[in-house]
C-alpha positions as YAML, in Angstrom:
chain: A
units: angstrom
residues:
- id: 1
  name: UNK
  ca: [0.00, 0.00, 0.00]
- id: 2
  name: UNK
  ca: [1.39, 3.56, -0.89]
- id: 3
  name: UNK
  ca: [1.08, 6.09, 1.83]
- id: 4
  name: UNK
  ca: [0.45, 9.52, 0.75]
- id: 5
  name: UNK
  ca: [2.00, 12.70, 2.42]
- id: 6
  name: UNK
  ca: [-0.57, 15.00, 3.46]
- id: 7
  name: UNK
  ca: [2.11, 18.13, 4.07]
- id: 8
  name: UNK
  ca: [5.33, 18.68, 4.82]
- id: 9
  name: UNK
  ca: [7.03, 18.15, 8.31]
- id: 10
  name: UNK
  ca: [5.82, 16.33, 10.94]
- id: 11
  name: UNK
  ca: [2.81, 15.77, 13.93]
- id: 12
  name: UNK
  ca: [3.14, 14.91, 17.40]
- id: 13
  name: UNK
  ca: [0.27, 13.14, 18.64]
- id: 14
  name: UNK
  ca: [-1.28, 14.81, 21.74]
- id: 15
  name: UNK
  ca: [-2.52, 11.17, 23.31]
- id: 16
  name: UNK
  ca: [0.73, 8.98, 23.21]
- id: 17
  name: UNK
  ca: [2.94, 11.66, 22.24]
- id: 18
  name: UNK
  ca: [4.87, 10.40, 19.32]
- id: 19
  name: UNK
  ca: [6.14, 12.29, 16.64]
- id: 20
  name: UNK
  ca: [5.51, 11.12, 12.70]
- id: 21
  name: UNK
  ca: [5.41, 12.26, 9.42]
- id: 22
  name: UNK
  ca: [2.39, 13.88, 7.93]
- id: 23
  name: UNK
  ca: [1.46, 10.80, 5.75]
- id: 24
  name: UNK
  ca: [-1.62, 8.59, 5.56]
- id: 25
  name: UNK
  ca: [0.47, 6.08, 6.92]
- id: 26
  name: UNK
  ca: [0.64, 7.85, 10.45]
- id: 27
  name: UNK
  ca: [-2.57, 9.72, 10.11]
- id: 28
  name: UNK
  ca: [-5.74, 10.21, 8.84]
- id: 29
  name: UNK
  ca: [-6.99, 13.23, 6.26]
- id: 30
  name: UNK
  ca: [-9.31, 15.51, 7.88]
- id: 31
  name: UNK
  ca: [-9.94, 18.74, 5.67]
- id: 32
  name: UNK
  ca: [-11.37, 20.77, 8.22]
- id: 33
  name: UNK
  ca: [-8.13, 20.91, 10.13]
- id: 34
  name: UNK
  ca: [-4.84, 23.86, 8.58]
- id: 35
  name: UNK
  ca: [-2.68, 21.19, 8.55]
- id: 36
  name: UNK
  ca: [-4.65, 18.25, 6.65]
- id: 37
  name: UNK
  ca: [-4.19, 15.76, 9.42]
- id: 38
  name: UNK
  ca: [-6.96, 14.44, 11.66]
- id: 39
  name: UNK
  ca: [-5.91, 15.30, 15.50]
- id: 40
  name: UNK
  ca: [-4.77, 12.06, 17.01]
- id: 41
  name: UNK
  ca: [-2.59, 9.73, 14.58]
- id: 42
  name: UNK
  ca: [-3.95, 6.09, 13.14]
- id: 43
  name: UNK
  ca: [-3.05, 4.15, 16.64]
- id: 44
  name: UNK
  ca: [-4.99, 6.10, 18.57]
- id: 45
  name: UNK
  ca: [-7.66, 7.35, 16.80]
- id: 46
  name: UNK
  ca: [-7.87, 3.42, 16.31]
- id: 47
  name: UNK
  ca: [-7.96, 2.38, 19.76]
- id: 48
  name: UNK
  ca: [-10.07, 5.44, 21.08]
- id: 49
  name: UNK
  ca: [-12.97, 4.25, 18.36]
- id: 50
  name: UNK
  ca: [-12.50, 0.29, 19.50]
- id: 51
  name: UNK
  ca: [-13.08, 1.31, 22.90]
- id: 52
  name: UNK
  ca: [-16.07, 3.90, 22.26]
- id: 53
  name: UNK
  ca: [-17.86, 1.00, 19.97]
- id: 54
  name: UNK
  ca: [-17.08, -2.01, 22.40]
- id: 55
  name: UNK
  ca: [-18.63, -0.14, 25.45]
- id: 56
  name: UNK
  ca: [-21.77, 0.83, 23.11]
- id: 57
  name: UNK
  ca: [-22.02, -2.61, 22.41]
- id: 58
  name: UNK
  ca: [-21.64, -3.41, 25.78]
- id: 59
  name: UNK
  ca: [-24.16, -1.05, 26.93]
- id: 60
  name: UNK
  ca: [-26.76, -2.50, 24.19]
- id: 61
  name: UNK
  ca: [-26.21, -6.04, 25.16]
- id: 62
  name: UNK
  ca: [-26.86, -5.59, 28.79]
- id: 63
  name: UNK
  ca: [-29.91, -3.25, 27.96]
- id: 64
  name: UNK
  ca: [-31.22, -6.45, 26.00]
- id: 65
  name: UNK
  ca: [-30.59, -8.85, 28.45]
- id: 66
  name: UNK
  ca: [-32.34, -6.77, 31.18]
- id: 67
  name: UNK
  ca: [-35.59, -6.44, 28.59]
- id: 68
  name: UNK
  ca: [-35.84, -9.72, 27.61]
- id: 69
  name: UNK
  ca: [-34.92, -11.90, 30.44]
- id: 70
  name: UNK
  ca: [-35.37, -9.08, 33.35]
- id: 71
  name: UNK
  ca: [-31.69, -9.93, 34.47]
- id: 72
  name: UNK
  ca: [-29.39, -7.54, 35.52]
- id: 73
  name: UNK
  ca: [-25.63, -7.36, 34.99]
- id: 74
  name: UNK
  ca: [-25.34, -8.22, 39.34]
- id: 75
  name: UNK
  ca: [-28.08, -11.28, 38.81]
- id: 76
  name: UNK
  ca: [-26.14, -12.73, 35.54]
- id: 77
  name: UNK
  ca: [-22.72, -12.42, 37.29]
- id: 78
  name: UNK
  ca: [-24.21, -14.38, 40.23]
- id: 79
  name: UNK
  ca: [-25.42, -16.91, 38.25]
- id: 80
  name: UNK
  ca: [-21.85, -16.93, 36.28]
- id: 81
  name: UNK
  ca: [-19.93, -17.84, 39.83]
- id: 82
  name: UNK
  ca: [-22.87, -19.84, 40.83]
- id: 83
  name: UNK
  ca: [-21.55, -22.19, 37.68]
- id: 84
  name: UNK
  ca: [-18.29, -21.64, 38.27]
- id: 85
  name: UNK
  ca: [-17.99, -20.16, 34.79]
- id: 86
  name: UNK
  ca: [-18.82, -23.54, 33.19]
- id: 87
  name: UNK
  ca: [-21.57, -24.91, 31.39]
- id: 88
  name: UNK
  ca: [-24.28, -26.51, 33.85]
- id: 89
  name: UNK
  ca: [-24.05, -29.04, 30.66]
- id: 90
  name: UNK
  ca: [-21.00, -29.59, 29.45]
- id: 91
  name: UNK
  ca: [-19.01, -28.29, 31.77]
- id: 92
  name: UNK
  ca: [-17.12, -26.35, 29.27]
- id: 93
  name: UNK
  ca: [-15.32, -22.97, 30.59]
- id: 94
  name: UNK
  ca: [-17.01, -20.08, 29.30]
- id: 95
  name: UNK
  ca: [-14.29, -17.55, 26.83]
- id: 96
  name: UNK
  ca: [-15.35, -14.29, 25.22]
- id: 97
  name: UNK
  ca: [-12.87, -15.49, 22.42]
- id: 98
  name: UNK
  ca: [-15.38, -17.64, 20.98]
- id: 99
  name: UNK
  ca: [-19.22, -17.46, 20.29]
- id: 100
  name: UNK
  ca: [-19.72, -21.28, 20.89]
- id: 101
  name: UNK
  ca: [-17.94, -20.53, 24.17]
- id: 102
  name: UNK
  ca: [-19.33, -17.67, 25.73]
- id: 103
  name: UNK
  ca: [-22.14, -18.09, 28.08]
- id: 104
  name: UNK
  ca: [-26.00, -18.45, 26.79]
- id: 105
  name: UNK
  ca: [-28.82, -17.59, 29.24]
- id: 106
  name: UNK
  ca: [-31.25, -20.65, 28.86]
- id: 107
  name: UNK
  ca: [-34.67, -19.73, 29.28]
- id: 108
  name: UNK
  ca: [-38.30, -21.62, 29.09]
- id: 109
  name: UNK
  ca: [-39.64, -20.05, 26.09]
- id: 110
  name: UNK
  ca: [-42.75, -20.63, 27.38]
- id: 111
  name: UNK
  ca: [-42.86, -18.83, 30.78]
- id: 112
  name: UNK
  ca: [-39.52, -16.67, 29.85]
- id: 113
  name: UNK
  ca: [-37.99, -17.95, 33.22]
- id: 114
  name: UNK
  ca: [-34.21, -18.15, 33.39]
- id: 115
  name: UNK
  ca: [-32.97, -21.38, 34.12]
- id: 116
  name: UNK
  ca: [-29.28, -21.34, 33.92]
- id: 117
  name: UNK
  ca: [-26.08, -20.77, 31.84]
- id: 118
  name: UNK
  ca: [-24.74, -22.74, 28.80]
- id: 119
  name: UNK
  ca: [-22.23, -22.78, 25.82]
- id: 120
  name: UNK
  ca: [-23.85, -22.16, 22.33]
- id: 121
  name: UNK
  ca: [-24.15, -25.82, 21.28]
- id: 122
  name: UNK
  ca: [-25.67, -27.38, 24.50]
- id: 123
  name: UNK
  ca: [-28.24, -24.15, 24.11]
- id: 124
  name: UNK
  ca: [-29.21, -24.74, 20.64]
- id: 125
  name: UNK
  ca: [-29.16, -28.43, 21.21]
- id: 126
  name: UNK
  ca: [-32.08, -28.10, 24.14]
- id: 127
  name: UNK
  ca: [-33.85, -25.69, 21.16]
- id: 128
  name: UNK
  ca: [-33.76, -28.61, 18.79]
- id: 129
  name: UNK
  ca: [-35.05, -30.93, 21.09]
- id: 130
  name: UNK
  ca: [-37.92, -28.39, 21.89]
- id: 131
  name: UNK
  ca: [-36.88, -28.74, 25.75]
- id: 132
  name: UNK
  ca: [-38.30, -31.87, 26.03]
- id: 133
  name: UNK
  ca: [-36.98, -34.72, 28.88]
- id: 134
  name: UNK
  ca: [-38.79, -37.34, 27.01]
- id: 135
  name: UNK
  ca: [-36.94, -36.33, 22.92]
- id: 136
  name: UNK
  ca: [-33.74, -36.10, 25.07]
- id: 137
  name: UNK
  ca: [-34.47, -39.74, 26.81]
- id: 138
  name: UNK
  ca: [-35.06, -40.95, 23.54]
- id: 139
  name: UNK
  ca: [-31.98, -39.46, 21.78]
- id: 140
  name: UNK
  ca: [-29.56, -40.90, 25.08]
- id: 141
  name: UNK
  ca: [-31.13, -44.16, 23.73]
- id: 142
  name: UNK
  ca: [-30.64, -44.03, 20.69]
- id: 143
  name: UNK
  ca: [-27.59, -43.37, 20.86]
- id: 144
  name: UNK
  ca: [-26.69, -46.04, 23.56]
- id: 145
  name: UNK
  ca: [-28.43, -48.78, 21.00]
- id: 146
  name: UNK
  ca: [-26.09, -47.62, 18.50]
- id: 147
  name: UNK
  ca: [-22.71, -47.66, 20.45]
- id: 148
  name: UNK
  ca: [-23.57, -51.24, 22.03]
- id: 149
  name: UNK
  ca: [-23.94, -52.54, 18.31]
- id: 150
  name: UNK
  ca: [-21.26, -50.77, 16.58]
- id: 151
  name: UNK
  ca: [-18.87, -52.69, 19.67]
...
């Protein structure tokens, strides 16, 4: 990629301090300021926007958790130590790393009452059973009948 200078000389950066050249390399064009350079250079404008959208985000997620299962961020966290930050299924630790790995709030769909904690493919697996005990008895022996012939 060829980096273009914006002007001549160079920019220090008011947040980390550092000193670059006026190219789009170190900063980004912003015609409403004399010198053609945005204020903070590419690192931090970068990192000031990643942490502005992640606590949005954050913000959002826990305002949707409160509406739709009436839990707040102190309930959820309770219920997170109450599991030890596993699965009550698996037993899988919870990471945010990983969307099959971070923690589900299982719920009745019926009454909307919160039942527990669990990765992404133990909740979606009690969805495609449509929370039944008895589909889940009959998958366990299915499955058993299966094993016991294959041996």
């Amino acid at each position: 990629m060829a980096f273009v200078r914006i002007s001549s000389g160079n920019k220090t950066c008011p947040r980390c301090g550092g000193v670059f050249p006026k190219t789009t390399k170190y900063w980004h064009r912003s015609n409403a300021r004399s010198d053609g350079c945005f204020g903070y250079c590419r690192e931090c404008s970068l990192k000031e926007k990643s942490s502005k959208y992640s606590s949005i985000k954050d913000r959002a997620r826990w305002r949707i958790i409160k509406t739709k299962y009436n839990l707040s961020q102190e309930d959820f966290d309770r219920m997170f130590e109450g599991c030890g930050g596993r699965c009550m299924i698996c037993k899988k630790s919870f990471s945010s790393e990983r969307r099959s790995t971070t923690p589900h709030i299982d719920h009745d769909h019926e009454t909307g009452e919160v039942r527990g904690l669990l990765c992404g493919p133990c909740n979606s697996g009690l969805g495609y059973f449509k929370d039944s005990p008895e589909s889940l008895r009959e998958a366990v022996r299915y499955l058993e009948a299966v094993i016991k012939s294959s041996n």
